[in-house]
Short mmCIF file of the C-alpha atoms (twelve columns), coordinates in Angstrom:
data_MODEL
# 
_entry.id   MODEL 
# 
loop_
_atom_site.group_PDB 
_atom_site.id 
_atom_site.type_symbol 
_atom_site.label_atom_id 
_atom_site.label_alt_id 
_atom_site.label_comp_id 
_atom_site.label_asym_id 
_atom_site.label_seq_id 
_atom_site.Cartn_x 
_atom_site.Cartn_y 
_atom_site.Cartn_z 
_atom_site.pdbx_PDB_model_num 
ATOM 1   C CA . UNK A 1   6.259   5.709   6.357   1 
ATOM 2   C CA . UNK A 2   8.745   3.040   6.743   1 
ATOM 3   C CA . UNK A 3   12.272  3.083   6.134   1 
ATOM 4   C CA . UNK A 4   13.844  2.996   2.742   1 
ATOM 5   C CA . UNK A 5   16.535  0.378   2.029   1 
ATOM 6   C CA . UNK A 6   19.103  2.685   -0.043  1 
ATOM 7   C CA . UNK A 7   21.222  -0.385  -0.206  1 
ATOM 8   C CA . UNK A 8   18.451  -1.876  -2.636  1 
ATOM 9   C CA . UNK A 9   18.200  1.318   -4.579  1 
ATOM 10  C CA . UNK A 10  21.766  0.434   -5.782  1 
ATOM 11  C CA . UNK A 11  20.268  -2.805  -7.370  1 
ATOM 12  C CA . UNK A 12  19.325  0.008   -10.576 1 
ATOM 13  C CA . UNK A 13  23.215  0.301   -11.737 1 
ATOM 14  C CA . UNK A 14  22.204  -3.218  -12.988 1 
ATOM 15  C CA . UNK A 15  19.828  -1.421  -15.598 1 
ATOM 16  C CA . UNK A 16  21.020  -1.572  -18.979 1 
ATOM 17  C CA . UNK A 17  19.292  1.890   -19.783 1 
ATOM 18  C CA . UNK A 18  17.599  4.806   -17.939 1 
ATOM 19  C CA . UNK A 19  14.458  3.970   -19.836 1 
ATOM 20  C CA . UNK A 20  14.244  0.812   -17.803 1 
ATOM 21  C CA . UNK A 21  15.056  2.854   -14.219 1 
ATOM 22  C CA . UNK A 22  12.028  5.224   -15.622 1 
ATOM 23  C CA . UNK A 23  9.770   2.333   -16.425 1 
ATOM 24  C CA . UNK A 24  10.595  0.605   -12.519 1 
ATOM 25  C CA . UNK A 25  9.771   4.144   -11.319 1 
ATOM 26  C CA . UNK A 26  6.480   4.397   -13.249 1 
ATOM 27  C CA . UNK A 27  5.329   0.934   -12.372 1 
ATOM 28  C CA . UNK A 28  5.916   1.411   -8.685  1 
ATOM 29  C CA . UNK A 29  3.990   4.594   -8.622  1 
ATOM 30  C CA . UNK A 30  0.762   2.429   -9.962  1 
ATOM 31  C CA . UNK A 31  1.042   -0.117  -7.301  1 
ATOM 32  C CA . UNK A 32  1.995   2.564   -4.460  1 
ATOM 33  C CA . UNK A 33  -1.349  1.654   -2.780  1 
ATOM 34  C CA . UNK A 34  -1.187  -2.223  -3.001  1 
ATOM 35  C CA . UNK A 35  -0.786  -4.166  0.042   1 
ATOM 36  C CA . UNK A 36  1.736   -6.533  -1.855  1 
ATOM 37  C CA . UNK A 37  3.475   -5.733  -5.242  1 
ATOM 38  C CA . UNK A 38  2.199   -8.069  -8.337  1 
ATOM 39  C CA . UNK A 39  4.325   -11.035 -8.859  1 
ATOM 40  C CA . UNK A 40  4.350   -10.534 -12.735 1 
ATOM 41  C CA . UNK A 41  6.255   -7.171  -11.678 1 
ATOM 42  C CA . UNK A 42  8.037   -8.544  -9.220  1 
ATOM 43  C CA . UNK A 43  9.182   -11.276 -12.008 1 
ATOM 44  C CA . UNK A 44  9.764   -8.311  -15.160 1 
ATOM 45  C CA . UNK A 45  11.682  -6.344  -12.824 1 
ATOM 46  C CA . UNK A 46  14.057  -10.164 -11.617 1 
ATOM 47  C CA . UNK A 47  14.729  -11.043 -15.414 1 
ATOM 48  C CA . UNK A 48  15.426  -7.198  -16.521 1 
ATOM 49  C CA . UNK A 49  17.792  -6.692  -13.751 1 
ATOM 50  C CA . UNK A 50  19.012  -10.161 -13.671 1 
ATOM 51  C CA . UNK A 51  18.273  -10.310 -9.718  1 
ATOM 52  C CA . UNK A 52  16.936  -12.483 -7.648  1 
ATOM 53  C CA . UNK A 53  13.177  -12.672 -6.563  1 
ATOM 54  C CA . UNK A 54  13.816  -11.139 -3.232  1 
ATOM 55  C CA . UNK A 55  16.333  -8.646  -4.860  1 
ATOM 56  C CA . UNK A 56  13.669  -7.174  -6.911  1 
ATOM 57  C CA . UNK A 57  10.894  -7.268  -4.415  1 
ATOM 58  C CA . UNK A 58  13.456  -5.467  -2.055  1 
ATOM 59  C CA . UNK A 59  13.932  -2.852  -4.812  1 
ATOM 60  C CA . UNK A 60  10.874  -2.515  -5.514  1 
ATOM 61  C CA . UNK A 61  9.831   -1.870  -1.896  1 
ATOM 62  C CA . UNK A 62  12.680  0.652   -1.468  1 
ATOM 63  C CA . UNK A 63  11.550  2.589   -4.938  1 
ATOM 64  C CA . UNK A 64  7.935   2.699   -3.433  1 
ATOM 65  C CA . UNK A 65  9.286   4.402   -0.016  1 
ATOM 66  C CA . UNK A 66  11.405  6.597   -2.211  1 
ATOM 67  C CA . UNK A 67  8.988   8.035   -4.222  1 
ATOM 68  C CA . UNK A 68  5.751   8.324   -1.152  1 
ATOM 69  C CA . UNK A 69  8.813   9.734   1.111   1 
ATOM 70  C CA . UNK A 70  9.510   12.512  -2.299  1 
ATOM 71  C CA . UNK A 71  6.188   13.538  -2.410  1 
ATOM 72  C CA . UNK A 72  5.483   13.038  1.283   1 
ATOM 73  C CA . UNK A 73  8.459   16.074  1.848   1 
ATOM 74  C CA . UNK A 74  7.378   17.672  -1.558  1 
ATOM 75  C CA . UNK A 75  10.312  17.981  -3.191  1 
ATOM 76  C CA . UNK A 76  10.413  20.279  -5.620  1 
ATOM 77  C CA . UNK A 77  14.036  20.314  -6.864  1 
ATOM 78  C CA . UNK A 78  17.291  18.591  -6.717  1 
ATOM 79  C CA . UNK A 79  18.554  19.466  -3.618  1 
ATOM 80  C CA . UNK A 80  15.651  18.590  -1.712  1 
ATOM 81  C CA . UNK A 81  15.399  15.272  -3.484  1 
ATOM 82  C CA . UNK A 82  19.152  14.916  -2.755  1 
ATOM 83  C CA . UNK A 83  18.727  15.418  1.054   1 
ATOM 84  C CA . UNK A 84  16.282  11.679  1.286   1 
ATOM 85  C CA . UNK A 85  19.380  10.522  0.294   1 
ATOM 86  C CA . UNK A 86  22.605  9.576   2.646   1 
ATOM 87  C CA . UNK A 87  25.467  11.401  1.517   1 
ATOM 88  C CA . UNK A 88  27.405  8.041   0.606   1 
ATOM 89  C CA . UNK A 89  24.644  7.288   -2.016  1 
ATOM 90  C CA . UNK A 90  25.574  6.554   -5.603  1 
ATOM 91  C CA . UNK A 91  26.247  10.173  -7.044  1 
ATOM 92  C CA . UNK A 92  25.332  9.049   -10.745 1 
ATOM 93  C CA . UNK A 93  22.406  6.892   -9.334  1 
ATOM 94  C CA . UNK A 94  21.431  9.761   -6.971  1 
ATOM 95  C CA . UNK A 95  20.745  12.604  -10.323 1 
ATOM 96  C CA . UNK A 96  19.162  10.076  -12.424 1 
ATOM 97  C CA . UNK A 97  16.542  8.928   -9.552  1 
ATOM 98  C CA . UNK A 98  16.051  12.929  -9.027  1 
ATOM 99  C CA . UNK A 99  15.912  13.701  -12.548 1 
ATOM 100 C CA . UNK A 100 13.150  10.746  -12.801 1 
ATOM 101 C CA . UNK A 101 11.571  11.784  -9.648  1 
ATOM 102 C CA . UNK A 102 11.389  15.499  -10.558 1 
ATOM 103 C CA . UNK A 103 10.143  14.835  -14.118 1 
ATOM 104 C CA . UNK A 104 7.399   12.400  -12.691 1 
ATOM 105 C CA . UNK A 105 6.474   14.897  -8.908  1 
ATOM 106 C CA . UNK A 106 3.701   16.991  -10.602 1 
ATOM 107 C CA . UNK A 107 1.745   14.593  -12.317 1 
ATOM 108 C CA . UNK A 108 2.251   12.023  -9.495  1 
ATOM 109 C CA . UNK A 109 1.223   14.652  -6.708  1 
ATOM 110 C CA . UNK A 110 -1.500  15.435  -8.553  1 
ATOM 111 C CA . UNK A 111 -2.979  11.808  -9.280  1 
ATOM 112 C CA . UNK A 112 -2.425  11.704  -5.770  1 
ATOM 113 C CA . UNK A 113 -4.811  14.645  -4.477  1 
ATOM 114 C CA . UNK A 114 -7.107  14.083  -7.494  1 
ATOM 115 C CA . UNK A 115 -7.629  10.089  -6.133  1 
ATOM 116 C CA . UNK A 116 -7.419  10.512  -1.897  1 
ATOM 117 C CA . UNK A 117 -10.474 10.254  0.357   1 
ATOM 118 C CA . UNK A 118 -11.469 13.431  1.650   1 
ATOM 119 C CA . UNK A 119 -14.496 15.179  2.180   1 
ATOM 120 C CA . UNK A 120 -16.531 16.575  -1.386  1 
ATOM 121 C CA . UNK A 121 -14.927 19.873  -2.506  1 
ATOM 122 C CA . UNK A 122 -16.868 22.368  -4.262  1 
ATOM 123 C CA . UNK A 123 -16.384 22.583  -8.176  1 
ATOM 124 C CA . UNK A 124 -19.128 25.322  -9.429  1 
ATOM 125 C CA . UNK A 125 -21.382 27.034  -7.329  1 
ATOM 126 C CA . UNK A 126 -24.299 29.418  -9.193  1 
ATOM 127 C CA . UNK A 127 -27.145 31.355  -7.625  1 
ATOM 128 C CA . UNK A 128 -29.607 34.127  -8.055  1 
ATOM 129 C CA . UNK A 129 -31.860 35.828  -6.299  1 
ATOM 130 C CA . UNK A 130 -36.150 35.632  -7.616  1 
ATOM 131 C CA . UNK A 131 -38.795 37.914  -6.680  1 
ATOM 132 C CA . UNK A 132 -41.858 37.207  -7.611  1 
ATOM 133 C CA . UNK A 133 -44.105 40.400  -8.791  1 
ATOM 134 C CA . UNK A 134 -47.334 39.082  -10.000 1 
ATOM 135 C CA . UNK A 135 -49.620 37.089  -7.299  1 
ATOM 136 C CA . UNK A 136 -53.031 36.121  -6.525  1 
ATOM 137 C CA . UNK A 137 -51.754 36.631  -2.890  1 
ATOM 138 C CA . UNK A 138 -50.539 39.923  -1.875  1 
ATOM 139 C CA . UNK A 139 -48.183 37.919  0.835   1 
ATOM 140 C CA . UNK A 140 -46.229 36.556  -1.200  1 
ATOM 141 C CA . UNK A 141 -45.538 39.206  -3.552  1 
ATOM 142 C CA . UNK A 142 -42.153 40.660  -3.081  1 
ATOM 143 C CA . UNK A 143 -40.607 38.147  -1.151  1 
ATOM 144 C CA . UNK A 144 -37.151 37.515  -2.042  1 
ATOM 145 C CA . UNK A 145 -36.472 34.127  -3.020  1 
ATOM 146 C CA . UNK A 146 -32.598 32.710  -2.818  1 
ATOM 147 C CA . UNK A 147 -32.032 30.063  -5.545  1 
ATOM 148 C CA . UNK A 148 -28.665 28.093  -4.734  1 
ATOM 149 C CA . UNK A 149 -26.902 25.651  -6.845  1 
ATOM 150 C CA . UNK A 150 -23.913 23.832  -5.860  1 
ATOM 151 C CA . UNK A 151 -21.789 21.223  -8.122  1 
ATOM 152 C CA . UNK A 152 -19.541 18.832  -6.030  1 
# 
């Protein structure tokens, strides 16, 4: 996990609503995994902030960070989301990022889980056990027979 540019982060106060800080957030999240942002976001985000191209790429890099370093840490409330943070940080910028990040951690962490390699979990298992008690052969009368089925 690389190191997050806070000094970018304060590129936001720019934003003339939350709705927009909430949308940047959003967006981020569904290119978290992309080698390179998309230049059509990196271009929204330079026009709705009134930045420059690098400005908003630098943002955008620094919101990514933000949020994989949040749910990295799993933070779960504000003062856990508050210590990623330096204490110099914007204090009204700070709460609104939390508030966004909080609002967003459950449903990003579990997107996250649901979509990771990892080796097949078990969903549903059933089984029962057979025996059989009418044969031509005596042998195999009243042999127990395992029947397993398992849903992955």
């Amino acid at each position: 996990m690389s190191a997050i540019n806070f000094d970018a982060l304060l590129l936001l106060l720019k934003a003339n609503t939350k709705d927009l800080v909430v949308k940047l957030c959003n967006e981020v999240f569904l290119h978290k995994d992309a080698l390179c942002l998309p230049e059509i976001v990196i271009k929204t985000t330079a026009d709705s902030l009134s930045v420059s191209h690098t400005e908003s790429l630098q943002l955008l890099e620094a919101l990514r960070g933000l949020i994989q370093k949040a749910l990295f840490v799993g933070a779960s409330n504000g003062a856990s989301i508050a210590a990623i943070f330096p204490e110099t940080f914007h204090t009204n910028l700070l709460s609104l990022l939390g508030k966004v990040i909080l609002e967003n951690q459950v449903t990003w962490s579990s997107h996250v889980i649901n979509n990771q390699v990892s080796l097949p979990r078990l969903v549903d298992f059933d089984w029962r056990v057979d025996v059989k008690t009418a044969s031509d052969n005596i042998t195999r009368m009243s042999v127990p027979t395992c029947i397993l089925q398992l849903q992955i």
